[in-house]
N, C-alpha and C positions, 0 to 999 in steps of 0.2 A: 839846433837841429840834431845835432850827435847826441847830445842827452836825453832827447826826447826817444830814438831808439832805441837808448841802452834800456829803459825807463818799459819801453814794448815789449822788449826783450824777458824782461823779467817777470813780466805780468804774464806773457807765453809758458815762463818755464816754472810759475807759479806749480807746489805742489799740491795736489787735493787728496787731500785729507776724507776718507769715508767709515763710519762706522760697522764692524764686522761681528761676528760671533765663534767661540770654539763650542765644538761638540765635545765637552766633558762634563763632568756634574761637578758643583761646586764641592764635593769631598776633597777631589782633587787638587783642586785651588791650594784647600785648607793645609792637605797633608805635604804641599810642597813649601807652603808658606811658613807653617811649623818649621817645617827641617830647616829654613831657612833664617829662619828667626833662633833658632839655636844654636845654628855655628858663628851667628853675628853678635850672643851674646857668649861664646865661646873663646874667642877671639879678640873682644871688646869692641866691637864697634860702636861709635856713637853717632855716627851722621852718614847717611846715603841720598842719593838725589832722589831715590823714589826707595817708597816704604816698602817691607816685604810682602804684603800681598799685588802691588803692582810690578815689582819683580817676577811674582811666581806667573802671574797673568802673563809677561812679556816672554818668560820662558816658553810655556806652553803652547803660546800663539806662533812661537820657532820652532817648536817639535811636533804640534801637532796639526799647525796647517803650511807649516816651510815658509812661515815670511822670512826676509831676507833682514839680516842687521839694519839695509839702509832702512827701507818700508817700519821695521820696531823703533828706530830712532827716530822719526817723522813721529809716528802715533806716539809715541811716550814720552817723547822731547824731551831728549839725550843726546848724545855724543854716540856714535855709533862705536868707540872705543869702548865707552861706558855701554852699550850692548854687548861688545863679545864679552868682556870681563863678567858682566853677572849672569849671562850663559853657562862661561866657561863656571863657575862657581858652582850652579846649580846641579850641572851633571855631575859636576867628579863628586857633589856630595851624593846625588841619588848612585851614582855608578857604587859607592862603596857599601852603601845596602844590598844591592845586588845578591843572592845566593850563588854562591857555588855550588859544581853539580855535587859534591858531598853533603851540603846543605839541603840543596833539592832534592835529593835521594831520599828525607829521610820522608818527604812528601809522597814521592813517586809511589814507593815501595806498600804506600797503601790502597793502591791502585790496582785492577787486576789488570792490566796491561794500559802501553803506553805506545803512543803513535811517534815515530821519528823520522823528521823531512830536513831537506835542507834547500836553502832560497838564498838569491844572487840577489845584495843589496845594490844596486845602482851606482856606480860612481864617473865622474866626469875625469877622465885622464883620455891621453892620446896612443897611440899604435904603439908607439915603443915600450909602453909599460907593459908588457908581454906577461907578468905574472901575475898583474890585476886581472887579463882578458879570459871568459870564459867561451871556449869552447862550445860546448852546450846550447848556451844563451845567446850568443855572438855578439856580446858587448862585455867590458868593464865593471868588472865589482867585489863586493867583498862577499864570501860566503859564509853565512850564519848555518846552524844545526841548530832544530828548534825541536823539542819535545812535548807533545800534547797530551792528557789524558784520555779516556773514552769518550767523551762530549764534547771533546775539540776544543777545552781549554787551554790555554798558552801557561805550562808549568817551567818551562827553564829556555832559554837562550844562550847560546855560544857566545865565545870569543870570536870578531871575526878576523877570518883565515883569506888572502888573496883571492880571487875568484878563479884563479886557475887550479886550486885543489880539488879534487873527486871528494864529494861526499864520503865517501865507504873512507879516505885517509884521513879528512876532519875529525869524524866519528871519532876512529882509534887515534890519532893526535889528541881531542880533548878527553879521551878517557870512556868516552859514552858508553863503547863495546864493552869494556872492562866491567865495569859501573854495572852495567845492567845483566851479565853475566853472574856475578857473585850476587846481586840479589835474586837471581833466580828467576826476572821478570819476562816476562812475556811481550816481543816490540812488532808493532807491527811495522814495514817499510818498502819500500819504491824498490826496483830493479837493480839502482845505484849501490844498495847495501849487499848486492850478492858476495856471498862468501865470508860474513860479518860473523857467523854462526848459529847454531840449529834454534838460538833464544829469537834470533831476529828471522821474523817469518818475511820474507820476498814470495813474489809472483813465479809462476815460471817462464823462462824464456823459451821463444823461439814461434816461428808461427804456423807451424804445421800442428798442435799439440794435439793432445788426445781429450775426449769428449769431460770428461770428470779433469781435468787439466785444466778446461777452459772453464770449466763451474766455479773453481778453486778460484782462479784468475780475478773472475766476478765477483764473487763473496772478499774475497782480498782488497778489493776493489775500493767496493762499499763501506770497510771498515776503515781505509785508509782513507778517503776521500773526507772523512769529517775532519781531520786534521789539517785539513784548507780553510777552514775557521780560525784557527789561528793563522795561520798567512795572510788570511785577510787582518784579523786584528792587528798585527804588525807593519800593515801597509797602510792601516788606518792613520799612520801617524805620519804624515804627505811628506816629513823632511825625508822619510827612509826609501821614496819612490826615485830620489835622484839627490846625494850627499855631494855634497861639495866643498867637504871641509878638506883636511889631512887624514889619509889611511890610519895615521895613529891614532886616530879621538873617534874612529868608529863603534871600536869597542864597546867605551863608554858609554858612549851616544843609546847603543842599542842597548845596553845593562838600564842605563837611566827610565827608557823606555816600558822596561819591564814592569820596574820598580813600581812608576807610575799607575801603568797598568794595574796592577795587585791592588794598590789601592783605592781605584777607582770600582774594583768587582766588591 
């Protein structure tokens, strides 16, 4: 009688298994399977439980629709250890492609101006972490600074900073203000950057303004608001709608992102 329960039991907690899809083009597959096939002949590997293009598939299906280690190890029948490990591999190798903003600079500067926004990446912590909580937003997370060009392409991503820094001090923290100062460029940005200086055009404040004030406001507007294309592109990737790893491996996470990105346009 007892084993016939347990026997119930198991058939209740049975997993099912269903077949799914990522929205990427298989470039991407390729260009992460490459990188990955080179640091494993880098290093000498000779034996992994799955080959490198069903690594890179299992990666992408964690970055870019949020499945959870347990749900990848079910689907690719693994060890959910053996999940985080070829995660964790896969980013810190895309993270180290990454460009710095010196590197993206030399991109930018061919641009006649450049859009700059900053977004509160999501993260699950509780009330006491007071310098993840953002104000603003009224929850938890990291703060990225993202810069797009005139068509709202996604050119460089930040390091992320707690979600309790002001934009306008991320900016000058990673250099941005500087950065686009000395080349001489033209930014367009949100209310957040007032005081950034005369290269970085803001709105005006206040709400009595004057009639050419409010036109200004409009036009500002409009030019900024295509740079919500890349916002969306970056929330495209559902792990960054709500992170749940450690504040340290965001970085990465979002550098990796990028990386990906580039080579998929």
């Amino acid at each position: 009688m007892f084993s016939t329960k347990i026997t119930r039991v198991r058939q209740e907690l049975r997993v099912l298994v269903y077949p799914s899809s990522i929205d990427l083009s298989s470039r991407t597959l390729r260009f992460l399977a490459g990188q990955l096939s080179g640091r494993q002949r880098q290093i000498g590997t000779r034996w992994r439980r799955l080959p490198t293009g069903r690594q890179a598939l299992l990666v992408l299906a964690h970055l870019r629709c949020g499945d959870t280690y347990a749900q990848l190890a079910t689907g690719f029948g693994v060890g959910i250890a053996t999940v985080y490990r070829y995660i964790r591999e896969a980013v810190e190798i895309l993270a180290a492609l990454a460009p710095s903003l010196a590197e993206a600079m030399v991109t930018i500067r061919t641009k006649a101006f450049v859009i700059l926004d900053g977004t509160l990446l999501p993260i699950d912590r509780i009330a006491a972490d007071t310098p993840y909580y953002s104000g603003k937003h009224k929850r938890h997370g990291m703060n990225v600074q993202v810069l797009t060009d005139p068509f709202g392409r996604l050119l460089w991503v930040s390091p992320a900073l707690p979600g309790s820094t002001h934009d306008l001090t991320a900016a000058r923290n990673h250099g941005i203000v500087d950065a686009l100062a000395a080349a001489g460029l033209k930014c367009w940005a949100d209310k957040a950057y007032q005081g950034a200086g005369r290269h970085i055009r803001v709105p005006f404040r206040g709400r009595r303004l004057k009639h050419w004030k409010r036109r200004h406001n409009s036009t500002h507007a409009k030019i900024r608001c295509v740079g919500d294309q890349a916002m969306a592109v970056l929330k495209g990737w559902r792990l960054l709608r709500k992170l749940r790893c450690s504040t340290t491996r965001i970085t990465d996470i979002v550098s990796a992102v990028l990386v990906l990105h580039h080579a998929s346009t």
